[in-house]
C-alpha positions as a Python dict, from the first residue, in 0.01 Angstrom:
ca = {
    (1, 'X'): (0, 0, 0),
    (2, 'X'): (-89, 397, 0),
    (3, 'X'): (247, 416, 136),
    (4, 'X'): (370, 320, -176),
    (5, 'X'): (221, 467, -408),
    (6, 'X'): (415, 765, -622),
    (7, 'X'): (326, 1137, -568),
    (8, 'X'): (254, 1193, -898),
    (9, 'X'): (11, 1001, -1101),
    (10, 'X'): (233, 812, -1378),
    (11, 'X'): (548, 963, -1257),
    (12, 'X'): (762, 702, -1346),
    (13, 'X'): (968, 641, -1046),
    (14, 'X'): (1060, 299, -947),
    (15, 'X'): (1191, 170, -614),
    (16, 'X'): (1528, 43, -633),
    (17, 'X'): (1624, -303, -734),
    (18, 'X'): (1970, -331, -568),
    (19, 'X'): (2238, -148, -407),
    (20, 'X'): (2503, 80, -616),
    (21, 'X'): (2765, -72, -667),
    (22, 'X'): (3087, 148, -567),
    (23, 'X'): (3438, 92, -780),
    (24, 'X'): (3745, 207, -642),
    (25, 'X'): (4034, 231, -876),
    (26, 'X'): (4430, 178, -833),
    (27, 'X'): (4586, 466, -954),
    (28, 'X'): (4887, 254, -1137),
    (29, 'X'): (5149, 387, -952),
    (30, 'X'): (5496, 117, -967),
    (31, 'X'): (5854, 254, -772),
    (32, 'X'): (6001, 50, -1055),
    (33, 'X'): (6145, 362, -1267),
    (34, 'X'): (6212, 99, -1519),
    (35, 'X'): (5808, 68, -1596),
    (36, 'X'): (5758, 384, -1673),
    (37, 'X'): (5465, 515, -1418),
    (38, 'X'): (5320, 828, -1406),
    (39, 'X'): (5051, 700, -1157),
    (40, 'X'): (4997, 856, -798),
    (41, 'X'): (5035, 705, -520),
    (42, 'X'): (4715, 827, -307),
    (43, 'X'): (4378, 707, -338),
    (44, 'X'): (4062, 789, -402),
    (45, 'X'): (3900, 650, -99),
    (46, 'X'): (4029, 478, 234),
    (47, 'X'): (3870, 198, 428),
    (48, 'X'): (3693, 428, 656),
    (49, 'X'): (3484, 586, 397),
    (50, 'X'): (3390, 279, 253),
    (51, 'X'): (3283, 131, 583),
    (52, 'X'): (3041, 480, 611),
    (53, 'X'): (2931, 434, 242),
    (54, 'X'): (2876, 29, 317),
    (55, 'X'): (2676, 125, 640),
    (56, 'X'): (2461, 350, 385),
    (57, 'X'): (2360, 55, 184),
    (58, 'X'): (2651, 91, -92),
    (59, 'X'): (2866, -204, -242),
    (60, 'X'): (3240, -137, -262),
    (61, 'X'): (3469, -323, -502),
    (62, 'X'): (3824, -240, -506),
    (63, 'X'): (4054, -311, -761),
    (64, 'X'): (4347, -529, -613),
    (65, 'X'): (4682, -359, -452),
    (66, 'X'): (4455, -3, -498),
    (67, 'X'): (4604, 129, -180),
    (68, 'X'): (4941, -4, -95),
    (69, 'X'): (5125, 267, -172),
    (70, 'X'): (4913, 499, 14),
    (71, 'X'): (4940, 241, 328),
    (72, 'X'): (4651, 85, 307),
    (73, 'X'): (4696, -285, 248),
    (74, 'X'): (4348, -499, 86),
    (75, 'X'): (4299, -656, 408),
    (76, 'X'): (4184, -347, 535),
    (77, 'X'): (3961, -253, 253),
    (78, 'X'): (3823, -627, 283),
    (79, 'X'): (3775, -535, 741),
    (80, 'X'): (3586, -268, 612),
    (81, 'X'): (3337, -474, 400),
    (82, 'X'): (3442, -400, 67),
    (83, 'X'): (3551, -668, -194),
    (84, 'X'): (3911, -724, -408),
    (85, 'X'): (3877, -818, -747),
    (86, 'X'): (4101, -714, -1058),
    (87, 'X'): (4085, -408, -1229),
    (88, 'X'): (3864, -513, -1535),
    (89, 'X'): (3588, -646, -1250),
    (90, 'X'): (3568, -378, -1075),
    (91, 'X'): (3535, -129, -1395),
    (92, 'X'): (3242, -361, -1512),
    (93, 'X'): (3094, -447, -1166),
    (94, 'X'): (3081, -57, -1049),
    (95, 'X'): (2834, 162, -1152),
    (96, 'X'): (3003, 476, -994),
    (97, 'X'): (3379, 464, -1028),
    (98, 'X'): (3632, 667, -806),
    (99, 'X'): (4000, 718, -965),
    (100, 'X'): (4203, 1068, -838),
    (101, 'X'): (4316, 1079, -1234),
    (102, 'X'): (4101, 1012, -1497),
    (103, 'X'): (4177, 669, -1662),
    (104, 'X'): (4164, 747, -2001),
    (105, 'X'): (4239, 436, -2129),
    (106, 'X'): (3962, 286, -1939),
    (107, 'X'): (3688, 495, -2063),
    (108, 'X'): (3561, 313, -2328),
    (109, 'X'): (3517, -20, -2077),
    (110, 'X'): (3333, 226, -1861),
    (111, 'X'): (3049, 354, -2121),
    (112, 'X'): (2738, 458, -1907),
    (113, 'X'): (2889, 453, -1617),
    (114, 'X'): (3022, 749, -1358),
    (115, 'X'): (3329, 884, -1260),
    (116, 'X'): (3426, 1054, -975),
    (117, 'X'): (3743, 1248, -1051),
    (118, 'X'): (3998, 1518, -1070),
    (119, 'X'): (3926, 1660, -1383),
    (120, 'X'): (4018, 2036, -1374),
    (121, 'X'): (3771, 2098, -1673),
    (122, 'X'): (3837, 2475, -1724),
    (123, 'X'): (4258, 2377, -1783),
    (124, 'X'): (4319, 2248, -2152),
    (125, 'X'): (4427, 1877, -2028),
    (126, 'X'): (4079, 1877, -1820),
    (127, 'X'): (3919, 1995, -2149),
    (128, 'X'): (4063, 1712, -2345),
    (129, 'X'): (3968, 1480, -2088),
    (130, 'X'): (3599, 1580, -2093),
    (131, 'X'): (3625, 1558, -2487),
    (132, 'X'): (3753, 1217, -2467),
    (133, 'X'): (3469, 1100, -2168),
    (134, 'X'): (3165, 1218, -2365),
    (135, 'X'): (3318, 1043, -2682),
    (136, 'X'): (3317, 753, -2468),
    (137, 'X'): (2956, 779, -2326),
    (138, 'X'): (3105, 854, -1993),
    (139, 'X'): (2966, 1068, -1715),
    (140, 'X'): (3235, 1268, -1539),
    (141, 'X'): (3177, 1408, -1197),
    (142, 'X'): (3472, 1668, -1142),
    (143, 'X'): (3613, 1742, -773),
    (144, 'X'): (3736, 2034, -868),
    (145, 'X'): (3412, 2208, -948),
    (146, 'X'): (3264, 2209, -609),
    (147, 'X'): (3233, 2538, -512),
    (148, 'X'): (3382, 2709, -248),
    (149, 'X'): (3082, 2776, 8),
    (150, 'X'): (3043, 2680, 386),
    (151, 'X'): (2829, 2384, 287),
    (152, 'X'): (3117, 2215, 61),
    (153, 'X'): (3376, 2303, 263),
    (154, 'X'): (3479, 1936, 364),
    (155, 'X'): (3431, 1874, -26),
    (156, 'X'): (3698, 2127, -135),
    (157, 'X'): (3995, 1894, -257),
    (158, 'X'): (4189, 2193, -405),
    (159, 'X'): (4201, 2370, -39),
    (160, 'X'): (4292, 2015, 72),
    (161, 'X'): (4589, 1916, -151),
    (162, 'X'): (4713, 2230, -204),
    (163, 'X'): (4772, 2287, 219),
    (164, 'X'): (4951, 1895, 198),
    (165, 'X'): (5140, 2061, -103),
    (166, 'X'): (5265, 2327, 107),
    (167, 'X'): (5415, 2140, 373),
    (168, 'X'): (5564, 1846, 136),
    (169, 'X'): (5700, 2165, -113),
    (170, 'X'): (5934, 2281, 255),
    (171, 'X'): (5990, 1911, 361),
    (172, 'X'): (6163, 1867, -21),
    (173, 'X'): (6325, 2179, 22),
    (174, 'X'): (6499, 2083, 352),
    (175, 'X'): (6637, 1788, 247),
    (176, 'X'): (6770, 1936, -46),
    (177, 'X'): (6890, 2262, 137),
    (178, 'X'): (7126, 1969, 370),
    (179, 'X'): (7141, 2274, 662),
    (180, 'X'): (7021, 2358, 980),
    (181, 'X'): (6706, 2597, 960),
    (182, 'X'): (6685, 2734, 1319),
    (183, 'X'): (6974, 2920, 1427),
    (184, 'X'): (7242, 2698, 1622),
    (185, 'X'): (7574, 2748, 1844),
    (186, 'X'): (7811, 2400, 1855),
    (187, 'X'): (8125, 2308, 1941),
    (188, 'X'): (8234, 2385, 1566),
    (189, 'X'): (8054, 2763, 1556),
    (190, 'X'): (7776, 2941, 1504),
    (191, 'X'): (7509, 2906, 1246),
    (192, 'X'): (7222, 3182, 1147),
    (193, 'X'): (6891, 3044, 1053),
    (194, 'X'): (6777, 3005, 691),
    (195, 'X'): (6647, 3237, 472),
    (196, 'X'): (6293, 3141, 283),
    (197, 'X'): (6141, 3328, 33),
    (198, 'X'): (5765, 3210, -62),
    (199, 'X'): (5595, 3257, -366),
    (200, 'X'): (5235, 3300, -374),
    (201, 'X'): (5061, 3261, 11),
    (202, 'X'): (4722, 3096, -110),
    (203, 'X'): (4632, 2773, 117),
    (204, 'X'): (4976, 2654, 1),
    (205, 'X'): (5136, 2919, 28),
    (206, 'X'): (5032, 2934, 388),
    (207, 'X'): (5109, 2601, 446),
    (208, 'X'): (5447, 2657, 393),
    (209, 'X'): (5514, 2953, 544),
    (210, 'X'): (5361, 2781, 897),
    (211, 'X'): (5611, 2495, 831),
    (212, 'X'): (5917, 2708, 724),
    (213, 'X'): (5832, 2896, 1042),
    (214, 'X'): (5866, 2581, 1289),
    (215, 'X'): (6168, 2445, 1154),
    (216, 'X'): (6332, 2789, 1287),
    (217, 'X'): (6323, 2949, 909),
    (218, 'X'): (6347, 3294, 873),
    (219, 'X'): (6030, 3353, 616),
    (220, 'X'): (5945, 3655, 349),
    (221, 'X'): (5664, 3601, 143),
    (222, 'X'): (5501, 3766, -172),
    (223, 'X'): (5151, 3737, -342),
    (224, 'X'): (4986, 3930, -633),
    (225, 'X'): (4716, 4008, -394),
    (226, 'X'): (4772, 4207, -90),
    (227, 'X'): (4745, 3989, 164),
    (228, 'X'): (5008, 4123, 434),
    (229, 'X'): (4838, 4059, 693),
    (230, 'X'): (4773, 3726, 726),
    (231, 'X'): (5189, 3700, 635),
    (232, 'X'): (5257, 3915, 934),
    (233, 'X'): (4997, 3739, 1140),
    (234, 'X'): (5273, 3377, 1077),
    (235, 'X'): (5577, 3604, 1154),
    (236, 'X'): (5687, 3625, 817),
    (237, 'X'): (5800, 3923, 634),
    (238, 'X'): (5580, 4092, 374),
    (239, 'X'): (5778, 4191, 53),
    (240, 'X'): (5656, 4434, -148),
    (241, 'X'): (5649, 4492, -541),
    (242, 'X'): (5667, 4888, -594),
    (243, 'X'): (5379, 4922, -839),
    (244, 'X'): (4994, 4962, -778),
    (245, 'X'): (4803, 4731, -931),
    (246, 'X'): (4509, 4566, -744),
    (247, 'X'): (4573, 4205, -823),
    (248, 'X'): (4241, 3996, -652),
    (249, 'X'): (3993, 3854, -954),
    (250, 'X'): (3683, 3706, -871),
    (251, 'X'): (3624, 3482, -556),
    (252, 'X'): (3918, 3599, -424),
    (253, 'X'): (4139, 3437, -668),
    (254, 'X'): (4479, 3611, -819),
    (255, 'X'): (4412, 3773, -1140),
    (256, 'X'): (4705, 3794, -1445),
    (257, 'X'): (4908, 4075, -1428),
    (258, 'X'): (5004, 4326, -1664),
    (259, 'X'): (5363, 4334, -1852),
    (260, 'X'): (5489, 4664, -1662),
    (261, 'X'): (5342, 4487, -1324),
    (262, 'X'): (5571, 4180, -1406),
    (263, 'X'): (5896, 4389, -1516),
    (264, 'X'): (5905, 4524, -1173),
    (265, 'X'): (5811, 4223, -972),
    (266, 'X'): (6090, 4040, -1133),
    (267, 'X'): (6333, 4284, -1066),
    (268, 'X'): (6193, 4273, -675),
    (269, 'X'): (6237, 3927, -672),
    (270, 'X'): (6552, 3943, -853),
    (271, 'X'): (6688, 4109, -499),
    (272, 'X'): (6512, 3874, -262),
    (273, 'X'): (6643, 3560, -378),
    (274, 'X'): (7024, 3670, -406),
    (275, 'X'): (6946, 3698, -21),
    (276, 'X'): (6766, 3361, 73),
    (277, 'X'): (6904, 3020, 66),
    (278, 'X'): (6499, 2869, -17),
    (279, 'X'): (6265, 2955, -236),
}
């Protein structure tokens, strides 16, 4: 029994009743232009993070078809130990609900509950959205907030998406470009490799410069900060705006530039792209 007993005298601390009840939400996506979707086609979590959550005592409930566009059929939610019901169950069953964009419409079905989410609350749609949550009696738990230390690393979803952004952003561009990127000598003639010109070389920036690079690209890349060499460091070519200004803000993060900074990168960038078939 003294095992039991609370650390403080009268602390109020109870031992819990049940387990929390997870809710995993479609994101509404449809391939039918015709119905008018906005909705994504990821989601929030995959069957092998439920099966760790389940094997940590958690019940999962996810809403029906939640991950068929993201490959991930019910069956193998249901392998995984988690449970299909409709969308209005699983917003009433779950105490903590997962959805990568806030469901708006939803929130006042999920009054005093949680939710796990992109928000963005410093941008003026996440601002609205936080509005529109407390309103509601929701609790909103934003992703995007986590900060960037070696502890939260694995938590960083910005890092994350914006690196898959990089590559999809040169995957589009190939297909749309319709030409060899590496150089090439056929039958019909010679052909020179591709010119890419990349804009900004955060995580995404990166990204794409590493891709452009393998498919045989030949890569120049600008940021506001001076980051040259980690561009030279892909084989890419650094281009240069000829005006000082020190352009890093706080936590490493570009900073806005002034007027006279952006009259003379536009007129460097003016240059680079009449030479580059990408940008």
């Amino acid at each position: 029994m003294a095992a039991a007993a609370p650390l403080l005298q009268n602390d109020g601390l109870t031992a819990a009743q049940a387990a929390t009840v997870l809710g995993v939400l479609s994101e509404g996506y449809s391939p039918d232009s015709r119905a008018g979707s906005t909705g994504d086609q990821r989601v929030s979590m995959v069957p092998e993070v439920a099966r760790a959550l389940a094997k940590d005592g958690y019940q999962i409930v996810v809403e029906s078809g939640a991950g068929v566009y993201a490959g991930v059929s019910d069956g193998a939610y249901t392998e995984a130990g988690c449970q299909i019901l409709p969308r209005a169950q699983v917003i009433q069953k779950g105490q903590v609900l997962f959805s990568i964009e806030p469901p708006v419409r939803d929130f006042e079905a999920m009054r005093g509950k949680v939710l796990i989410s992109w928000v963005g609350r410093l941008l003026d749609k996440g601002k609205e959205i936080v509005g529109k949550a407390t309103d509601s009696g929701v609790t909103l738990i934003d992703v995007t907030a986590v900060p960037r230390i070696t502890i939260a690393q694995k938590l960083d979803v910005l890092s994350s998406q914006a690196k898959v952004a990089g590559h999809r952003a040169v995957v589009e561009a190939t297909h749309a470009y319709g030409r060899f990127h590496t150089a090439e000598m056929t039958a019909a003639g010679k052909f020179p490799p591709s010119q890419t010109f990349i804009l900004g070389c955060g995580v995404a920036g990166l990204a794409a410069i590493g891709t452009s690079k393998a498919l045989g690209s030949v890569v120049r890349a600008w940021d506001v900060r001076d980051v040259s060499d980690q561009v030279h460091s892909m084989g890419a070519k650094w281009v240069s705006v000829d005006f000082k200004e020190d352009g890093e803000g706080q936590g490493g993060y570009a900073k806005e530039s002034s007027d006279d900074f952006k009259k003379a990168q536009q007129e460097t960038f003016r240059k680079a792209m009449a030479e580059v078939d990408i940008v």
